[in-house]
Legacy VTK file of the C-alpha trace (Angstrom):
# vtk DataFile Version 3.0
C-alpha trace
ASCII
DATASET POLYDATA
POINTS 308 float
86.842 113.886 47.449
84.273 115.464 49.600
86.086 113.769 52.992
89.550 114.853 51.832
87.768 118.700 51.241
86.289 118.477 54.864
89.759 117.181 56.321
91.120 119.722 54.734
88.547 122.610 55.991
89.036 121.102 59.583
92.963 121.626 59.327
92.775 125.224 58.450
89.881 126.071 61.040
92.603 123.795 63.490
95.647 126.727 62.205
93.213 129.401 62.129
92.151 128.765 65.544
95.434 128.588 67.092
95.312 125.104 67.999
98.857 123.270 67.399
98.032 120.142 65.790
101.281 118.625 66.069
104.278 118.309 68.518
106.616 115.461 67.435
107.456 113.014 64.751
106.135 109.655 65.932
109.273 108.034 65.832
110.051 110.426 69.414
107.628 107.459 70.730
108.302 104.459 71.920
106.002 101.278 71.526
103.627 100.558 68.806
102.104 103.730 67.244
98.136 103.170 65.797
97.293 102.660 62.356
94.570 105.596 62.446
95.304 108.777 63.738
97.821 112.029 62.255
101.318 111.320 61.739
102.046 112.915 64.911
100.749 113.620 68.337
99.170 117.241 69.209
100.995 120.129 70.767
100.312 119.749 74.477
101.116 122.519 77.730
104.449 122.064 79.503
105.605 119.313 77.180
108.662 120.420 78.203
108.459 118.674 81.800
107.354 115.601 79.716
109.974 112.273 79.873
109.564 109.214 78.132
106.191 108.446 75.930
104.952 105.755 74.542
102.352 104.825 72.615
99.148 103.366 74.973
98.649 99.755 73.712
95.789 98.211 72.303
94.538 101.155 70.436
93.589 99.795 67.439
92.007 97.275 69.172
89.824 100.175 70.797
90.744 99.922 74.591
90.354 103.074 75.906
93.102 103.986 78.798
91.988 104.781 82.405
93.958 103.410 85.207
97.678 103.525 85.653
100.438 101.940 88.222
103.934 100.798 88.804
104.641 97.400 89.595
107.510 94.645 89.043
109.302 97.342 87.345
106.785 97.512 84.815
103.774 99.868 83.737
100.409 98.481 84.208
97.535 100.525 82.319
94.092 99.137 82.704
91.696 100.350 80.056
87.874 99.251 78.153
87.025 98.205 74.967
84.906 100.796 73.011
83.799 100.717 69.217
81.341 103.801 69.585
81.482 107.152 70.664
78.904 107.370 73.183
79.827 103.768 74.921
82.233 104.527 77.977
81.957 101.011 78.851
82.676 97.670 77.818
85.204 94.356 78.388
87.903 95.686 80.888
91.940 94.522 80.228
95.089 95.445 82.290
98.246 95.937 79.704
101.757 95.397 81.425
104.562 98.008 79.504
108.165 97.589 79.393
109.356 100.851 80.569
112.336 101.007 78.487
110.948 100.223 75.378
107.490 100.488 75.226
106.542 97.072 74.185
103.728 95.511 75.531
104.483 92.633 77.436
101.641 90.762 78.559
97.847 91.426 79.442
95.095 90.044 81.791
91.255 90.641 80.748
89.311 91.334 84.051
86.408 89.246 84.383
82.343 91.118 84.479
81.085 93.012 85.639
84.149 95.356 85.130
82.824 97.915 82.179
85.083 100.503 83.138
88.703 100.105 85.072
88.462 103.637 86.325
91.721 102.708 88.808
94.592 100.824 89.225
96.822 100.220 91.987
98.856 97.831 94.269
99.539 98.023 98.341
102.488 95.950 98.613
100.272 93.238 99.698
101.262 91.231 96.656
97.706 91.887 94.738
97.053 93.662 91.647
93.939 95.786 92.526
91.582 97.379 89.490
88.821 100.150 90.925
85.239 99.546 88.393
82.202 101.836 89.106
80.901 99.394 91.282
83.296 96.853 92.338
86.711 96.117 93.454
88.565 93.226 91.781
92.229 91.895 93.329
94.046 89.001 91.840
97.551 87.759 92.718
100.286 90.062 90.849
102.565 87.254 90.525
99.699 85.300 88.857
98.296 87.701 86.809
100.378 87.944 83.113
101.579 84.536 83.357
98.040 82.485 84.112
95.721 82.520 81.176
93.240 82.794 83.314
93.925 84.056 86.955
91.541 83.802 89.692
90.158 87.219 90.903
88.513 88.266 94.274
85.568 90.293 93.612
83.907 92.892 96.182
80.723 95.087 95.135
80.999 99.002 96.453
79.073 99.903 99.289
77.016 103.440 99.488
79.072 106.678 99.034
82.085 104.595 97.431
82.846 105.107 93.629
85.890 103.097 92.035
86.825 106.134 89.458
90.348 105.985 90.261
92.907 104.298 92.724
96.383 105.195 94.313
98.716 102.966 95.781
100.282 103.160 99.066
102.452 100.527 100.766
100.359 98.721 102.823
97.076 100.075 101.571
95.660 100.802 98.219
93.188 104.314 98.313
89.455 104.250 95.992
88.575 108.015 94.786
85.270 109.307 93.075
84.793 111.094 90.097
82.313 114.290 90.637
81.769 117.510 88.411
80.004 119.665 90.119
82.012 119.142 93.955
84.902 118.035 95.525
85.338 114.017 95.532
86.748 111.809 98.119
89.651 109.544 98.519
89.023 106.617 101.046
92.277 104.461 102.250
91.740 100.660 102.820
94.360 98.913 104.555
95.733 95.508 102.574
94.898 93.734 106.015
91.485 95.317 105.986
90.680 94.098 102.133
92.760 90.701 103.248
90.209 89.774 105.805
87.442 90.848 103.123
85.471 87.457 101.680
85.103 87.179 97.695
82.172 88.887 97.277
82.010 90.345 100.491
80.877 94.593 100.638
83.231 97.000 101.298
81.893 100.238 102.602
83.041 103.725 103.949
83.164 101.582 107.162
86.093 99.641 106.296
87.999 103.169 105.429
91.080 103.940 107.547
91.195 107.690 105.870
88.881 109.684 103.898
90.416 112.974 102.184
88.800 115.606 99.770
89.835 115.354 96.137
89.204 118.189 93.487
86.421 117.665 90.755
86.668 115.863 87.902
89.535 113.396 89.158
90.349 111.400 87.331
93.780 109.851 89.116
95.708 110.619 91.766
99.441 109.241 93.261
101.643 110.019 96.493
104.882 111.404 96.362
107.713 109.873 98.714
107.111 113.231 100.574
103.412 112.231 101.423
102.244 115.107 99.083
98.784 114.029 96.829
98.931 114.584 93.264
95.309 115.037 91.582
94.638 114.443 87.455
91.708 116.535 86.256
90.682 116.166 83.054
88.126 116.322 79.903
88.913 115.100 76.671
90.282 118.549 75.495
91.654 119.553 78.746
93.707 118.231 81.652
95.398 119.647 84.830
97.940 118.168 87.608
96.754 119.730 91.144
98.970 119.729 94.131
96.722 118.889 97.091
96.992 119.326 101.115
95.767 116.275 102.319
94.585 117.650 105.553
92.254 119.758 103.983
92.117 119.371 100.208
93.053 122.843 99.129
94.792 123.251 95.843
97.828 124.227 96.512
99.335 124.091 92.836
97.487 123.857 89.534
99.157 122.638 86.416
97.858 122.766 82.831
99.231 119.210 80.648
98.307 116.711 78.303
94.217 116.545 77.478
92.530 113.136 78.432
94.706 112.252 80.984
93.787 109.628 83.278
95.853 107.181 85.329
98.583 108.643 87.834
101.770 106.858 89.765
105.191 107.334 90.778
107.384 104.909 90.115
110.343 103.789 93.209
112.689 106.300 91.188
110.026 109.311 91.875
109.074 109.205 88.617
105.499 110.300 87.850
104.517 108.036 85.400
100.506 109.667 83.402
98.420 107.949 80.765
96.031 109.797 77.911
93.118 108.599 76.740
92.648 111.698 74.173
92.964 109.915 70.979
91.008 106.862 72.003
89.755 104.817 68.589
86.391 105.184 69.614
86.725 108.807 70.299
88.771 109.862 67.375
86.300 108.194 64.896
83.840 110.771 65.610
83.136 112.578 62.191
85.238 115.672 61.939
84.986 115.892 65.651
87.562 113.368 66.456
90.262 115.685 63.756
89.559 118.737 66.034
90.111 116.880 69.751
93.563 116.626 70.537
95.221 113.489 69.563
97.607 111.818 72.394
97.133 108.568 73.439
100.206 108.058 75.439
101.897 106.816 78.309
104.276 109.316 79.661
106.443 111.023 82.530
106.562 113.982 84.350
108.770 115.791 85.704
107.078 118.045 88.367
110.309 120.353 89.114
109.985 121.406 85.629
106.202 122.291 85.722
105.059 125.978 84.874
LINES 1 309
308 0 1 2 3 4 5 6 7 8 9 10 11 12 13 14 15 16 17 18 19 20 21 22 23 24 25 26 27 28 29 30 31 32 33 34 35 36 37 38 39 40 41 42 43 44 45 46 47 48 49 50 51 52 53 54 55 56 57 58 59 60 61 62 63 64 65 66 67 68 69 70 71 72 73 74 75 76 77 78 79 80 81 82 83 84 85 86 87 88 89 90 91 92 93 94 95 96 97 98 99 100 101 102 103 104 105 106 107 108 109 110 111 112 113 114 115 116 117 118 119 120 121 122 123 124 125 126 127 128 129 130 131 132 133 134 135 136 137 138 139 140 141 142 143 144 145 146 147 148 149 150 151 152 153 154 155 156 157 158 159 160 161 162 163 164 165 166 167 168 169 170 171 172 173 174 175 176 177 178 179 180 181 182 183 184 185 186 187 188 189 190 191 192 193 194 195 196 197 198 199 200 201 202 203 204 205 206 207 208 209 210 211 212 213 214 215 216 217 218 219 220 221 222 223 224 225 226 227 228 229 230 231 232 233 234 235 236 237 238 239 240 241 242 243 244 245 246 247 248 249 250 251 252 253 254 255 256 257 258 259 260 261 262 263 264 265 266 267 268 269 270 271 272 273 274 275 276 277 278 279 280 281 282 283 284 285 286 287 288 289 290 291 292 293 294 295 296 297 298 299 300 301 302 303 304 305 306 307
């Protein structure tokens, strides 16, 4: 009785403080919604330019979603395993998303030491790359949902590289940084550069065809068929989409959306395809804090035209 008064208190000071706690009903999602969680998603700026969502997979399982790309006309979300509030690591999967429905069809667990699976991204080289902390990991796309257990190239991080997020390019694949307090960096790798890489060979800022500046607190970024970057920001209560001038980094455009978004990528339609992680298990467990963070855990589109 004492948990259903608190619930109740944290509802009110939810209403009281002008926080929308809901947007839709959950049957406006596609996929498989959680067992835990509201009946409905939170209230999030310029839904409006929001597409298609569906519900991030494995959340009851506690994966927590970070990476995003487009390949084989599917979605590919990588994500960790959590069970605790204060663990942003653990056991790393890729999920593979039917884009029409929702449904999950088909994952790949990435081997240790991934603790993290901060990016995702392909280069048109035929590989399925996932950016860790530390190290990059590559492993045939053709191979990778259909082998129980595919084979995967490993190569540790060199000095001033960071695998926070990833973007895909034809022909190369880019590795960004995650920083709070300053700009980040994007640095592109060609897919004959990591080609001619040995398994467990380095790769360094040496290797990097490109390095451009990134806002703070990136957390994904994609290219438009126009060349322009697109930057994800976010917290777990807050999250903006940045227009960036790749020659020199400047924000050109700053959009508030969903909180806890993470992975970014257009898909060959131009659509830009986002994931949440705000709603996480392992996040929305918290006592009473978890009911006051907003509650999305969703793959979704954007349309940027419609952006305010």
């Amino acid at each position: 009785m004492r948990w259903r008064r608190l619930v109740g208190a944290a509802v009110a000071w939810l209403a009281l403080s002008g926080v929308t706690p809901a947007e839709g009903p959950p049957t406006a999602i596609l996929g498989t919604p959680p067992t835990y969680g509201p009946a409905s998603v939170s209230a999030v700026p310029n839904a409006a330019a929001f597409g298609r969502r569906m519900w991030m997979p494995g959340l009851d399982s506690g994966y927590t979603a970070q990476g995003l790309t487009v390949a084989d006309g599917a979605i590919l979300v990588a994500a960790y395993r959590s069970d605790a509030p204060s663990v942003r690591r653990g056991p790393c999967r890729v999920f593979r998303v039917d884009p029409e429905s929702g449904r999950e069809t088909g994952h790949v667990d990435i081997p240790p030491p991934c603790g993290h699976a901060g990016g995702l991204a392909t280069a048109g080289d035929g590989n399925l790359y996932i950016a860790d902390t530390r190290t990059l990991f590559a492993t045939a796309l053709s191979r990778a949902f259909t082998t129980p257990a595919p084979e995967f190239r490993q190569f540790p991080l060199g000095p001033g590289l960071t695998g926070a997020l990833a973007v895909s390019t034809p022909g190369a694949m880019w590795i960004g940084s995650y920083k709070e307090k300053e700009t980040g960096r994007l640095h592109r790798f060609t897919a004959a550069t990591l080609a001619a890489l040995r398994d467990g060979e380095m790769l360094t800022i040496a290797h990097a065809a490109a390095e451009i500046v990134i806002p703070d607190h990136a957390q994904g970024a994609a290219i438009d068929a126009a060349g322009q970057l697109w930057v994800v920001r976010s917290g777990l209560r807050w999250a903006t989409l940045d227009r960036v001038d790749m020659a020199t980094g400047a924000v050109a455009r700053r959009y508030d959306i969903a909180a806890g978004a993470e992975g970014l990528a257009f898909d060959p339609a131009g659509r830009l395809w986002a994931v949440s992680e705000a709603g996480a298990r392992h996040y929305y467990d918290r006592p009473l804090i978890g009911l006051l963070d907003p509650f999305f855990p969703l793959i979704f589109t954007i349309d940027v035209a419609r952006l305010e």
